[in-house]
N, C-alpha and C positions, 0 to 999 in steps of 0.2 A: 504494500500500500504506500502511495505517496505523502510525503509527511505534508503537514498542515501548510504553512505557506505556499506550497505548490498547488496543493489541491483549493484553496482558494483565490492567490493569482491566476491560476488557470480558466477557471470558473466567473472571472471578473474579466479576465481577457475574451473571454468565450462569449459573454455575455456585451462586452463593450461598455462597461461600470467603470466610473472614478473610483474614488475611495468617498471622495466626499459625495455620490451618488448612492451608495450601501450605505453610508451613514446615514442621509434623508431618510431611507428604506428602513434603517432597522432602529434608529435613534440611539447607534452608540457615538459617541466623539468621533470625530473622524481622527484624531493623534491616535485614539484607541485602538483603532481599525487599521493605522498605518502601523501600528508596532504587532500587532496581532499577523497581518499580512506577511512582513518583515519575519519574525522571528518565532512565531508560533507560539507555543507553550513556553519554548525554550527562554524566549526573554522577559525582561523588566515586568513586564506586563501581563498577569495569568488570565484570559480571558475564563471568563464562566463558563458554565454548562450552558445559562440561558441563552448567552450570548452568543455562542457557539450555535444553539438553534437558530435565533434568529439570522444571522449570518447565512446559515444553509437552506434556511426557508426562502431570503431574497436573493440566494442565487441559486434558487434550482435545485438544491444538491437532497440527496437523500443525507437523513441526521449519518447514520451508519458508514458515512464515507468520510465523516469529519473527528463524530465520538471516539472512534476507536485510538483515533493517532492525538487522540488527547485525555486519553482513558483516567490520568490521575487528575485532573483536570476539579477542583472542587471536592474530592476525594477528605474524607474524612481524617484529620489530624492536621492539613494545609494550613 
């Protein structure tokens, strides 16, 4: 599986979305959404589970192509 920034700049390239366009869309920040895009899980910035939905829901994606590569994601003891 492709890890999270891929699988959602692809999905935003596929789609012809800015960042600041998914952000109208889902109402996170767009700095939110640029560090999310950027670095996944992996950085500064842990996106949510909800947020994670919402994200998948405005571009199309099934939740199951996004959740899994962010499994700890909101995970109990974080």
């Amino acid at each position: 599986m492709a890890d999270l920034p891929h699988v959602l700049e692809a999905a935003m390239r596929r789609l012809h979305l800015s960042v600041q366009t998914l952000a109208d869309r889902t109402g996170i920040r767009t700095p939110r959404i640029r560090v999310v895009v950027q670095d996944g899980t992996a950085g500064p910035i842990k996106p949510t589970q909800q947020e994670l939905r919402e994200l998948t829901h405005a571009l199309g994606l099934p939740v199951s192509r996004v959740l899994p590569g962010a499994a700890l994601v909101g995970a109990p003891g974080e």
